[in-house]
FISE-496831 format. One record per residue (C-alpha): residue number from 0; x, y, z. Coordinates in steps of 0.5 Angstrom, whole numbers, plus 500, padded with zeros to 3 digits. Each point is the difference from the previous one (the first is absolute). Example, Ala and Ser with C-alpha at 12.3 -4.5 7.8 and 13.67 -1.06 7.14 Angstrom:
2
   lumti    px    py    pz
       0   525   491   516
       1   502   507   498
This chain:
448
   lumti    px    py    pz
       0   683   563   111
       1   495   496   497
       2   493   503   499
       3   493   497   502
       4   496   500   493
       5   493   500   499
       6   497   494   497
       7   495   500   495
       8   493   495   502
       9   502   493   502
      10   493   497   497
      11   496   502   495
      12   498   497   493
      13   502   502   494
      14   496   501   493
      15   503   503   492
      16   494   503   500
      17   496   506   503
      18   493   499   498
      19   497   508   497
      20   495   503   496
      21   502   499   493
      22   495   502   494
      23   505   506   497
      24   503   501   493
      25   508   498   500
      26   501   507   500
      27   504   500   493
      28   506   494   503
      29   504   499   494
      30   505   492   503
      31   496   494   500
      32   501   495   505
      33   505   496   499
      34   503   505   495
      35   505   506   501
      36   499   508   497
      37   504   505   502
      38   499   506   495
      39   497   505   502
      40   492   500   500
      41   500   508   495
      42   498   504   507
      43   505   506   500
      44   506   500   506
      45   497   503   506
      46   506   505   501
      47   502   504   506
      48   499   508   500
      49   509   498   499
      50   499   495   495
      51   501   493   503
      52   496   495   497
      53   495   499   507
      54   499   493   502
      55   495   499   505
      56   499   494   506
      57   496   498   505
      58   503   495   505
      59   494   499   506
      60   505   501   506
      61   506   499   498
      62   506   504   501
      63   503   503   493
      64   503   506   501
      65   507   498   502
      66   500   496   493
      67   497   507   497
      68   506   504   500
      69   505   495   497
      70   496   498   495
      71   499   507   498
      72   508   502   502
      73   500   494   494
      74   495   502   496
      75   500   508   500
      76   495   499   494
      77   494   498   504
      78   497   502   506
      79   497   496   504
      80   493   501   503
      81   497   495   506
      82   494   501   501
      83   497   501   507
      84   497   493   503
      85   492   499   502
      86   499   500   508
      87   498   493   500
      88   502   494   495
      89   492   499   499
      90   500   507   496
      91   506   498   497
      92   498   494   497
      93   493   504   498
      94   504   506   498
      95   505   497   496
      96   496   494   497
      97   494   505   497
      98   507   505   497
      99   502   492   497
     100   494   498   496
     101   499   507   498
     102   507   501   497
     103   502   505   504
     104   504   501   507
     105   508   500   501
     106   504   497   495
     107   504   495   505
     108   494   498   505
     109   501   494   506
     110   496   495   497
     111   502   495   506
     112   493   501   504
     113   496   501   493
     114   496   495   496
     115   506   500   495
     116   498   493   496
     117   494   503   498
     118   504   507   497
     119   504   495   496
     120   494   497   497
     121   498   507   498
     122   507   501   497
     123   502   507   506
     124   506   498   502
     125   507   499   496
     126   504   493   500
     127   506   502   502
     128   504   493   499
     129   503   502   492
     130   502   507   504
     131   504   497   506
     132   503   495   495
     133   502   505   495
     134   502   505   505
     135   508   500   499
     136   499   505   507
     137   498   495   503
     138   503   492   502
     139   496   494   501
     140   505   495   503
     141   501   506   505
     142   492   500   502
     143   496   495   504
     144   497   497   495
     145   496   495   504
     146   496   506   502
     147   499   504   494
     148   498   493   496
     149   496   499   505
     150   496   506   500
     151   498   499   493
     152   494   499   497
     153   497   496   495
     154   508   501   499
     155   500   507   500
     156   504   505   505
     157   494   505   500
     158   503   502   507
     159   507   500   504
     160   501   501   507
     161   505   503   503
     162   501   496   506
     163   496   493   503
     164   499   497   506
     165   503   493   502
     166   496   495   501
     167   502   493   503
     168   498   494   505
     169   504   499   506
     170   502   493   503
     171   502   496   505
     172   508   498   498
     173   501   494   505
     174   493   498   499
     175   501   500   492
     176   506   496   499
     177   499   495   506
     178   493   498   499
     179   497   502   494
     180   502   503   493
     181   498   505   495
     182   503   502   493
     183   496   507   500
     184   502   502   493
     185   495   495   499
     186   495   499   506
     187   492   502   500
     188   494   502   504
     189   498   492   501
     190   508   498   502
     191   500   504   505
     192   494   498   503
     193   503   492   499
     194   508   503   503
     195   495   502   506
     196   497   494   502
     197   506   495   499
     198   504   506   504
     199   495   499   506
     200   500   493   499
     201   507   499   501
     202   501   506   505
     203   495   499   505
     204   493   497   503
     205   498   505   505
     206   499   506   496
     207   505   504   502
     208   503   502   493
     209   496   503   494
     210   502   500   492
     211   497   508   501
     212   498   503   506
     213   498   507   502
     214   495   501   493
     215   493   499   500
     216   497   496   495
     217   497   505   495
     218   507   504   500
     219   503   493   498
     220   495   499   494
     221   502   508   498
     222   507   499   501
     223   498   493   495
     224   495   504   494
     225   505   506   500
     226   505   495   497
     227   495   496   497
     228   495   506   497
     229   499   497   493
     230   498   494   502
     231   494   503   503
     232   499   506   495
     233   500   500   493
     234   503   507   497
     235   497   500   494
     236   493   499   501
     237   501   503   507
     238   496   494   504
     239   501   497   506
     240   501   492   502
     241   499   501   507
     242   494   495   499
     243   504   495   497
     244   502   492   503
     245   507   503   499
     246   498   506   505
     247   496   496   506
     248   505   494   500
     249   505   506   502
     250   496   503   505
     251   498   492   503
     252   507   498   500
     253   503   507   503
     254   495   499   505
     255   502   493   502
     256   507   501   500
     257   497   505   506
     258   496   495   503
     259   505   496   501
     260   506   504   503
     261   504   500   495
     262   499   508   499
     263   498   504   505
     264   498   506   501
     265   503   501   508
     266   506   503   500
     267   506   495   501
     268   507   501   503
     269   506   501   496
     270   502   493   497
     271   494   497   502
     272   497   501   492
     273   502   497   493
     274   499   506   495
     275   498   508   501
     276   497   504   495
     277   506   505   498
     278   498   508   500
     279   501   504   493
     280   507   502   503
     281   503   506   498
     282   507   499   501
     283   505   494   503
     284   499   503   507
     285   492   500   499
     286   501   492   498
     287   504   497   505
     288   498   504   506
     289   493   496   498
     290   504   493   499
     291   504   500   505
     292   495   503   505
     293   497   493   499
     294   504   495   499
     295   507   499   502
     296   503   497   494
     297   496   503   494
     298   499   498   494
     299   498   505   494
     300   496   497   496
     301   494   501   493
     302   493   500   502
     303   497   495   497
     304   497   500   493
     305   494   499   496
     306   499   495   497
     307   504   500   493
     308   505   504   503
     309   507   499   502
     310   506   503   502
     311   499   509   502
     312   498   502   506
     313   495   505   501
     314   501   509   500
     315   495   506   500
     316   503   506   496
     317   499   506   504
     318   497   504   494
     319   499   499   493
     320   501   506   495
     321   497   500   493
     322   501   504   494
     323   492   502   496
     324   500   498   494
     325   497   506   497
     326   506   504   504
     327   503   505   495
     328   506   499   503
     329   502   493   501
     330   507   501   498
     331   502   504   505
     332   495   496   505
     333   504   494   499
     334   507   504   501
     335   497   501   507
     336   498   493   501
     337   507   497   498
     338   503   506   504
     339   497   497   507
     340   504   493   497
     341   506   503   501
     342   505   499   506
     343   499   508   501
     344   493   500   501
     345   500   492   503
     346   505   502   505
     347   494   506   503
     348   496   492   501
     349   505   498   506
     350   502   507   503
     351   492   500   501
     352   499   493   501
     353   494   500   496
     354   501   493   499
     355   505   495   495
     356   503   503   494
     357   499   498   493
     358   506   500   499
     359   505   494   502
     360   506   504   502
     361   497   505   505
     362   496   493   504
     363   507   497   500
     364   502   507   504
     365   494   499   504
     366   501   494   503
     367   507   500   499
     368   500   506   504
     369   496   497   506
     370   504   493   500
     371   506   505   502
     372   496   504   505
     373   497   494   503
     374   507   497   500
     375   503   505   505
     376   495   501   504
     377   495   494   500
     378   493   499   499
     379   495   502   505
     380   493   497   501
     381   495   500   505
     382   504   493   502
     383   506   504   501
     384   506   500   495
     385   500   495   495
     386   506   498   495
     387   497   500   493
     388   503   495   496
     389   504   501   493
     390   494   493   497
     391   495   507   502
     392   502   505   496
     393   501   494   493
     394   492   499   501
     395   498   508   501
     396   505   501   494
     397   497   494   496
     398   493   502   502
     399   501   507   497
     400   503   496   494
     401   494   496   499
     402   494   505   502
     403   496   499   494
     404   492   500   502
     405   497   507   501
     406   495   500   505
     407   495   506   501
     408   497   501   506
     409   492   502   500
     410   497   501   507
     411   493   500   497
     412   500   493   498
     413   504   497   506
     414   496   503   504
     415   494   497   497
     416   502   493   499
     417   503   500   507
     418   494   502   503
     419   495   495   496
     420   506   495   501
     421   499   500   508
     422   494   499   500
     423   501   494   498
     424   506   498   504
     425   496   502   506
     426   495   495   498
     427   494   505   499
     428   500   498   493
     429   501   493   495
     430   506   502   495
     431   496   500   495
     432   496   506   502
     433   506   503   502
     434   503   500   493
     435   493   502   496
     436   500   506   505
     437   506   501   498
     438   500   499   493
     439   492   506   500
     440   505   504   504
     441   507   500   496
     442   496   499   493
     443   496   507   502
     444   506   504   502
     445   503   497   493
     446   494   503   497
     447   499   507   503
């Protein structure tokens, strides 16, 4: 019995950073950007009224407790203590960036929804790359490391995820090797725009088919700066380009493509469009139920990239644990990182479809298990049953393979930009006053 899985949002923009107040001392961090040190930070071992060496963690929302018992049943030595979560993300963030920059707070701390750059420049946060590389408990090659390697910073891993979320790009099938061609490894934003046009020269005149249907314009433009952020933001000196010539000539050009009925907003029958924008999926069921919702012969593809990006799709790790620099248990920390990279505490991802693993060997359980579900009885979509083919399966598998762009999704800043943007495709406002509007906004959030 195949279940019906709740999907993450279809759209949003996504940005490395979440702008705070920052004006505190480092709190006594000891690992410098870029450098390693796992030793202790001389503070005493907390230790349980039993003496277990006690490792805190605060994890926003997520579910650790079954994790908890084997890793202590493996470690009797350490007890450890989950924090209770804030009510909302907002005093979250607030609570947990004030612990940060003090030098206090948990000693494992979910960085995913927290201005982590910023902690990496004031030295707060462990870079566990020498540490997974000298771990013997723990097997690269068994990992994904396109998706560890692609949660680096500055070259350092100063967060892992448990588990991510799939990203992708759906398209027409029979349209894509009958009409016009794509090497996804490779294509960009402007090809797609170009594919787009010679798509509907060469398929129709009348308008009945589109490059992408049922999306507004300032959604497309999200979905685009999301994979494209450090084009128009610049990390270190936290500055916004939206007033930029790059910038206005997106805007114009995405408009364009609106004006002449090459995307529209409208929903559009099944078949009736080129490409659709894939959800972040949870799963195999949650991936093809979208593609073969749409298309009758789907092809599972990679977004396209920024410029000067080629070949790895798109993913959104579901959190991002960090270790304090100055926790005086950072060893003991680190055992309870790798722990969650083992297949015992990876195996917990799939059971409570929390997303893909970061292990190899438990994504090829998933979709090999679907595939043989699939098989014995069929696909059912909206459109009835449906026959997955076996070139589907390659792709999702290639997909998970390459995922290697971390996409983080912020809604303050989509909104912001969606609102101001569709001032401009509604024809109240030029391009160039919509993107100076947006720049004063994005640069104050930046800046508060």
């Amino acid at each position: 019995m195949m279940k019906t899985m709740k999907k993450p949002l279809l759209f949003g923009i996504s940005f490395i950073l979440l702008a705070t107040v920052f004006g505190c001392s480092n709190g006594g961090g000891e690992t410098a950007a870029g450098g390693t040190n796992n030793s202790s930070s001389g503070k005493a071992k907390p230790k349980s009224p039993d003496g277990k060496t006690i490792v805190t963690i605060s994890a926003f929302r997520e579910p650790l407790e079954a994790v908890e018992q084997l890793f202590e049943k493996k470690y009797p030595d350490i007890d450890l203590q989950i924090q209770p979560n804030e009510e909302t993300m907002e005093k979250h963030v607030k609570t947990m960036n004030t612990a940060i920059l003090s030098g206090k707070g948990a000693d494992i701390i979910n960085t995913l929804h927290l201005p982590i750059d910023k902690y990496i420049e004031k030295k707060l946060l462990l870079n566990m790359s020498e540490m997974l590389d000298q771990d013997p408990t723990v097997k690269k090659n068994d990992l994904q490391m396109n998706i560890l390697d692609g949660l680096k910073i500055n070259g350092g891993l100063y967060g892992i995820a448990r588990s991510f979320y799939l990203g992708g790009f759906y398209g027409d099938g029979d349209a894509l090797s009958k009409t016009v061609k794509v090497d996804d490894k490779t294509w960009t934003w402007k090809q797609l725009e170009e594919v787009s046009r010679q798509f509907i020269q060469s398929s129709n005149k009348q308008g009945s088919r589109y490059a992408v249907a049922n999306l507004q314009p300032q959604q497309f433009l999200s979905e685009l700066i999301g994979d494209s952020a450090s084009e128009f933001i610049d990390l270190v000196a936290r500055k916004a380009k939206f007033d930029s010539p790059e910038f206005v000539d997106t805007i114009k050009r995405i408009k364009k493509m609106y004006d002449d009925r090459i995307m529209t907003a409208s929903e559009a029958k099944r078949g009736d469009q080129l490409f659709s924008m894939s959800a972040y999926s949870l799963s195999p069921f949650d991936f093809f139920h979208k593609a073969y919702l749409y298309f009758p012969n789907p092809r599972l593809m990679q977004s396209p990239h920024p410029q000067g990006h080629k070949d790895g799709g798109t993913f959104r790790a579901s959190s991002l644990l960090s270790i304090q620099a100055n926790s005086p248990v950072k060893d003991e920390a680190w055992k309870f990182i790798a722990f969650l990279m083992s297949e015992e505490a990876q195996s917990l991802v799939q059971q409570s479809e929390e997303g893909y693993s970061i292990l190899k060997s438990v994504n090829e359980k998933m979709v090999d298990s679907f595939k043989n579900e699939i098989q014995a009885s069929g696909f059912k979509t909206q459109n009835g049953n449906v026959k997955v083919t076996e070139q589907s399966f390659d792709e999702l598998k290639q997909l998970i393979q390459t995922a290697n762009r971390h996409v983080k999704k912020e809604d303050k800043m989509t909104s912001i930009i969606e609102e101001e943007a569709k001032s401009y495709f509604s024809g109240q406002k030029t391009a160039e006053e919509a993107a100076k509007l947006i720049q004063n906004r994005v640069t104050t959030y930046l800046n508060e």
